[in-house]
NUKEMI-541938 format. One line per 8 residues: number of its first residue (from 1); their letters; for each residue y, x, z of C-alpha. Coordinates in steps of 0.1 Angstrom, whole numbers, plus 5000, padded with zeros to 4 digits. Layout:
NUM> a> Y X Z | ...;
This chain:
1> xxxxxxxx> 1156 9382 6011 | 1161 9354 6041 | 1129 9338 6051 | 1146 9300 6049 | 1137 9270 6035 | 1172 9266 6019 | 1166 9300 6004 | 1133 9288 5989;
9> xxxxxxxx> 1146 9255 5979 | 1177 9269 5959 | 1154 9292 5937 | 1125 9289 5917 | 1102 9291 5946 | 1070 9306 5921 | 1089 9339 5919 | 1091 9340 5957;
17> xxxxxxxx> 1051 9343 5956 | 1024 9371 5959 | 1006 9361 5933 | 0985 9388 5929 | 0973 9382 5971 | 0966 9348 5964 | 0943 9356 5929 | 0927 9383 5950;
25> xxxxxxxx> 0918 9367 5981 | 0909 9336 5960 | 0881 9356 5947 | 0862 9356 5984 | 0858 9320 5970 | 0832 9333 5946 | 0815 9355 5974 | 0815 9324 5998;
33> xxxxxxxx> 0802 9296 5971 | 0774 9323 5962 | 0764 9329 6000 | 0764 9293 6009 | 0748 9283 5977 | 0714 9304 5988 | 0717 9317 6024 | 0739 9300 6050;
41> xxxxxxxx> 0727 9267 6058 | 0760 9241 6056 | 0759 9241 6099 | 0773 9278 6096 | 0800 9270 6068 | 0824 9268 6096 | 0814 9297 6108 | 0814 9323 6085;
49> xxxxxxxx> 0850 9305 6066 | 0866 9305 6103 | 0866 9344 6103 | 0876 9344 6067 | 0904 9325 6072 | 0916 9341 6097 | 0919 9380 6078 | 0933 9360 6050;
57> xxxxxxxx> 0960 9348 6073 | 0963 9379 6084 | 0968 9394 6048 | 0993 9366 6038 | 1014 9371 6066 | 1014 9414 6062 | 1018 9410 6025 | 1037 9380 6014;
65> xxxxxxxx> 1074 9381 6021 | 1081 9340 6026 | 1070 9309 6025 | 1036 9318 6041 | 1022 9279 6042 | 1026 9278 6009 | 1007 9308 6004 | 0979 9300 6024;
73> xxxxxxxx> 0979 9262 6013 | 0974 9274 5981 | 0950 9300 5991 | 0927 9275 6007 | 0929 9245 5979 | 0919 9274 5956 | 0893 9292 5976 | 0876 9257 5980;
81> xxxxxxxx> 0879 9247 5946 | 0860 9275 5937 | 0831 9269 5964 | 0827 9235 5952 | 0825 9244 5915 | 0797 9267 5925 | 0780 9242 5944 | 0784 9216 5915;
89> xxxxxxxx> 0770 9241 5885 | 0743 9248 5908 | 0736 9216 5918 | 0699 9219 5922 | 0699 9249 5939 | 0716 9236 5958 | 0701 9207 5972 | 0673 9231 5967;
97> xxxxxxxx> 0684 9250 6001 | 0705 9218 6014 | 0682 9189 6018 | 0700 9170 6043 | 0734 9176 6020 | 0714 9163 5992 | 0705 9133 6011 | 0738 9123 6021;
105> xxxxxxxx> 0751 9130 5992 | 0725 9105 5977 | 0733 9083 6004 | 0768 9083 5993 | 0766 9078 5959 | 0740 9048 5961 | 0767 9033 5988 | 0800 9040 5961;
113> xxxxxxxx> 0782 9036 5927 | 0791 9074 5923 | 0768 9099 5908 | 0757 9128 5932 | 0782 9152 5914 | 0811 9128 5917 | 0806 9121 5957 | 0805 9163 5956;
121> xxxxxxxx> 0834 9165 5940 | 0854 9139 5963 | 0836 9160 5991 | 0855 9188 5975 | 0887 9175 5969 | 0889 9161 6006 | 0877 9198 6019 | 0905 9214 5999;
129> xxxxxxxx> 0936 9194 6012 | 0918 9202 6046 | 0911 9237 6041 | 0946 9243 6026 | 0966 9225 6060 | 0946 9251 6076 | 0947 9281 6062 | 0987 9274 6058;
137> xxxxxxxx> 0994 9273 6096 | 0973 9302 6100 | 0990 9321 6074 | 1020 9310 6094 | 1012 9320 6127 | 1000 9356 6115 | 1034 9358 6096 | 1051 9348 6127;
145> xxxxxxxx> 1034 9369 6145 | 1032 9400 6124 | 1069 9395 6123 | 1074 9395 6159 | 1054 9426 6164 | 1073 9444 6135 | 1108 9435 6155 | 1110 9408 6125;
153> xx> 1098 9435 6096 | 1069 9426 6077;
Protein backbone atom coordinates (compact mmCIF):
# COMPACT_ATOMS: atom_id res chain seq x y z
CA UNK A 1 0.00 0.00 0.00
CA UNK A 2 1.83 3.52 -1.17
CA UNK A 3 1.76 6.14 1.40
CA UNK A 4 0.43 9.00 -1.30
CA UNK A 5 -2.00 11.33 -1.42
CA UNK A 6 -3.09 10.18 -4.82
CA UNK A 7 -3.44 6.75 -3.34
CA UNK A 8 -5.66 8.09 -0.58
CA UNK A 9 -7.54 10.34 -2.82
CA UNK A 10 -8.57 7.54 -5.39
CA UNK A 11 -10.07 5.28 -2.65
CA UNK A 12 -12.37 5.55 0.03
CA UNK A 13 -10.00 7.08 2.37
CA UNK A 14 -12.13 5.64 5.76
CA UNK A 15 -10.93 2.08 4.97
CA UNK A 16 -7.32 3.39 4.86
CA UNK A 17 -7.86 4.14 8.80
CA UNK A 18 -6.93 2.54 12.19
CA UNK A 19 -9.97 2.84 13.57
CA UNK A 20 -9.63 0.91 16.32
CA UNK A 21 -6.15 3.30 17.46
CA UNK A 22 -8.11 6.25 17.10
CA UNK A 23 -11.34 4.82 19.42
CA UNK A 24 -8.67 3.65 21.82
CA UNK A 25 -6.52 6.47 22.21
CA UNK A 26 -9.62 8.67 22.19
CA UNK A 27 -10.51 7.13 25.35
CA UNK A 28 -7.30 9.06 27.28
CA UNK A 29 -9.96 11.83 26.63
CA UNK A 30 -12.09 10.48 29.38
CA UNK A 31 -8.92 9.99 31.74
CA UNK A 32 -7.82 13.65 30.86
CA UNK A 33 -11.48 15.52 31.23
CA UNK A 34 -11.68 13.45 34.68
CA UNK A 35 -8.12 14.63 35.87
CA UNK A 36 -8.63 18.16 34.88
CA UNK A 37 -12.11 18.28 36.03
CA UNK A 38 -10.86 17.73 39.94
CA UNK A 39 -6.95 17.82 40.08
CA UNK A 40 -4.87 19.76 37.54
CA UNK A 41 -5.46 23.27 37.80
CA UNK A 42 -6.08 24.66 33.88
CA UNK A 43 -2.18 26.26 34.05
CA UNK A 44 -0.96 22.60 33.77
CA UNK A 45 -3.42 21.49 30.92
CA UNK A 46 -0.63 22.11 28.56
CA UNK A 47 1.43 20.23 30.44
CA UNK A 48 0.19 17.02 31.15
CA UNK A 49 -1.72 17.05 27.16
CA UNK A 50 1.95 17.96 25.68
CA UNK A 51 3.33 14.53 26.81
CA UNK A 52 0.10 12.93 25.85
CA UNK A 53 0.30 14.00 22.58
CA UNK A 54 3.32 13.20 22.00
CA UNK A 55 2.95 8.95 22.79
CA UNK A 56 -0.17 9.32 20.76
CA UNK A 57 1.95 10.57 17.89
CA UNK A 58 4.03 8.13 18.59
CA UNK A 59 1.30 5.26 18.44
CA UNK A 60 -0.20 6.74 15.24
CA UNK A 61 2.84 6.82 13.39
CA UNK A 62 3.95 2.81 14.69
CA UNK A 63 0.41 1.65 14.08
CA UNK A 64 -1.39 3.46 11.34
CA UNK A 65 -0.25 2.66 7.86
CA UNK A 66 -1.10 6.26 5.97
CA UNK A 67 -2.43 9.26 6.11
CA UNK A 68 -1.07 9.98 9.70
CA UNK A 69 -2.53 13.90 9.86
CA UNK A 70 -5.57 12.59 9.42
CA UNK A 71 -5.28 10.20 12.05
CA UNK A 72 -4.03 12.46 14.54
CA UNK A 73 -6.45 15.38 13.47
CA UNK A 74 -9.05 13.22 14.13
CA UNK A 75 -7.53 11.95 17.27
CA UNK A 76 -7.17 15.39 18.73
CA UNK A 77 -10.87 16.95 17.64
CA UNK A 78 -12.13 13.76 19.40
CA UNK A 79 -9.97 13.61 22.39
CA UNK A 80 -11.02 17.29 23.07
CA UNK A 81 -14.53 16.81 22.41
CA UNK A 82 -14.55 14.50 24.95
CA UNK A 83 -12.70 16.88 27.63
CA UNK A 84 -15.06 19.52 26.93
CA UNK A 85 -18.21 17.36 27.33
CA UNK A 86 -16.88 16.43 30.67
CA UNK A 87 -16.19 19.89 31.70
CA UNK A 88 -19.72 20.96 30.42
CA UNK A 89 -21.80 17.91 32.40
CA UNK A 90 -19.83 18.87 35.33
CA UNK A 91 -20.14 22.31 35.05
CA UNK A 92 -20.17 23.18 38.69
CA UNK A 93 -17.50 21.15 39.60
CA UNK A 94 -15.93 22.63 37.61
CA UNK A 95 -15.88 26.07 38.23
CA UNK A 96 -15.85 24.54 41.65
CA UNK A 97 -11.97 23.81 41.17
CA UNK A 98 -11.51 26.55 38.28
CA UNK A 99 -12.56 29.89 39.62
CA UNK A 100 -10.70 32.09 37.47
CA UNK A 101 -12.08 29.74 34.29
CA UNK A 102 -15.40 30.40 35.81
CA UNK A 103 -14.86 34.03 35.74
CA UNK A 104 -13.83 34.38 32.34
CA UNK A 105 -16.14 32.39 31.27
CA UNK A 106 -18.74 34.64 33.01
CA UNK A 107 -16.94 37.47 31.63
CA UNK A 108 -17.48 36.14 28.26
CA UNK A 109 -20.80 35.35 28.18
CA UNK A 110 -22.02 38.78 29.75
CA UNK A 111 -19.68 40.34 26.84
CA UNK A 112 -21.48 37.92 23.82
CA UNK A 113 -25.06 37.42 25.37
CA UNK A 114 -23.89 33.65 25.56
CA UNK A 115 -24.73 31.45 28.52
CA UNK A 116 -21.63 30.08 30.49
CA UNK A 117 -22.13 26.61 28.76
CA UNK A 118 -22.26 28.10 25.27
CA UNK A 119 -18.95 30.35 25.66
CA UNK A 120 -17.52 26.63 26.94
CA UNK A 121 -18.54 25.07 24.24
CA UNK A 122 -17.11 27.75 21.56
CA UNK A 123 -14.02 27.37 24.06
CA UNK A 124 -14.24 23.84 23.03
CA UNK A 125 -14.80 23.94 19.55
CA UNK A 126 -11.87 26.51 19.06
CA UNK A 127 -9.50 24.03 21.32
CA UNK A 128 -10.45 21.13 19.06
CA UNK A 129 -9.54 22.51 15.56
CA UNK A 130 -6.36 23.59 17.51
CA UNK A 131 -5.64 20.44 19.25
CA UNK A 132 -6.31 18.45 16.09
CA UNK A 133 -3.59 20.77 13.71
CA UNK A 134 -1.42 19.69 16.40
CA UNK A 135 -1.60 16.42 17.20
CA UNK A 136 -1.77 15.81 13.16
CA UNK A 137 1.85 17.20 12.55
CA UNK A 138 2.97 15.29 15.45
CA UNK A 139 1.45 12.19 14.29
CA UNK A 140 3.30 13.14 11.11
CA UNK A 141 6.64 13.76 12.30
CA UNK A 142 6.65 10.32 14.46
CA UNK A 143 5.35 8.55 11.23
CA UNK A 144 8.16 10.21 9.37
CA UNK A 145 10.38 9.41 11.63
CA UNK A 146 9.45 5.99 12.65
CA UNK A 147 9.66 5.35 9.04
CA UNK A 148 13.06 6.65 8.63
CA UNK A 149 14.39 4.60 11.49
CA UNK A 150 12.57 1.34 10.16
CA UNK A 151 14.52 2.02 6.56
CA UNK A 152 10.83 3.18 5.45
CA UNK A 153 8.94 0.00 7.36
CA UNK A 154 6.56 0.88 9.85
Amino acid sequence: MANSFWTLAKGNLYLFMNWKLVLVLALSGVLTGALTLFYIPARFEAIITTPLFIAMAYLIGRYAQVAYFLHGALLGVVHTFIVTAIHIFWVGVYFEHHTKEAAQFAKMSAESGATVVQAMMLMGLFSSVIAGLVLGLFAIAAGRMLQSLSGGKT
